[in-house]
N, C-alpha and C positions, 0 to 999 in steps of 0.2 A: 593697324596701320601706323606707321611712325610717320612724323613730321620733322622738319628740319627746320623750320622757324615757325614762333608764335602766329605769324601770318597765316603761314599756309593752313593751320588747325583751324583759325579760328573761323577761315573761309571754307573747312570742310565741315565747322560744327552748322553754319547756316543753311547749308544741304543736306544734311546726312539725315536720314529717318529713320536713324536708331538711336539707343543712347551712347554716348560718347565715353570711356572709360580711360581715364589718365593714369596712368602708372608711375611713379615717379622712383628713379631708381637710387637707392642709397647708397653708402661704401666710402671711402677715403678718396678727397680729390690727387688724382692722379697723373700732370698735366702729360700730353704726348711729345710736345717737344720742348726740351731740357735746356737752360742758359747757354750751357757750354756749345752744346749743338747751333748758337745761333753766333757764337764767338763772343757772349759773355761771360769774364771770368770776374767768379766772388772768392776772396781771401776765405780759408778755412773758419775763422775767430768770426765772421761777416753772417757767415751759414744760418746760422742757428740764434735764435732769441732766448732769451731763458723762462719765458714763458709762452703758453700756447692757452686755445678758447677752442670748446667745441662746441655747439649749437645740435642738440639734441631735437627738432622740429616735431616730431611728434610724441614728445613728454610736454610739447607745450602746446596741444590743444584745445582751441576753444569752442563750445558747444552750445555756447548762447552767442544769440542776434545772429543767427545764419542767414542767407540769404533763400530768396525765396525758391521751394523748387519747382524746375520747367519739366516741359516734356524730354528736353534734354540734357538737364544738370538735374543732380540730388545731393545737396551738402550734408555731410553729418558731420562736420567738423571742419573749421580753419585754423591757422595757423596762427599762432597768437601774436602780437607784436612783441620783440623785448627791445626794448635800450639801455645803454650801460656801456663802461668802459671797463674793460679789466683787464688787470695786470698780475 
């Protein structure tokens, strides 16, 4: 079952008599509708930064202090925190 906002899941996790299983899906964000398409225009030289950051979220797993499990959650891993600035 998909949800369309964090609300409505979290009002099916308090019903639901099974376990709840989240899928979280990966891949390169891809937005659906494009500047241009809204009648913004960016100069070519504007485009592009000369550098970029990827966030790899599960090479950074953490597997201590998980939370506790319910009948309807089982942690085996979070997401770790990072901070930082980079260029």
């Amino acid at each position: 079952m998909l949800f369309k906002t964090c609300k409505k899941l979290h009002r099916h996790q308090k019903i639901c008599i099974g376990v709840t299983k989240k899928d979280f899906k990966g891949g390169i964000y891809r937005p659906e509708t494009k500047l241009e398409d809204e009648g913004i225009v960016v100069d070519e030289e504007d485009r592009y930064h000369p550098y970029r950051i990827t966030y790899d979220f599960e090479a950074y797993l953490d597997r201590q202090n998980l939370p506790s499990d319910t009948e309807k959650l089982q942690s085996d891993s979070k997401p770790a925190r990072l901070h930082g600035k980079y260029n």
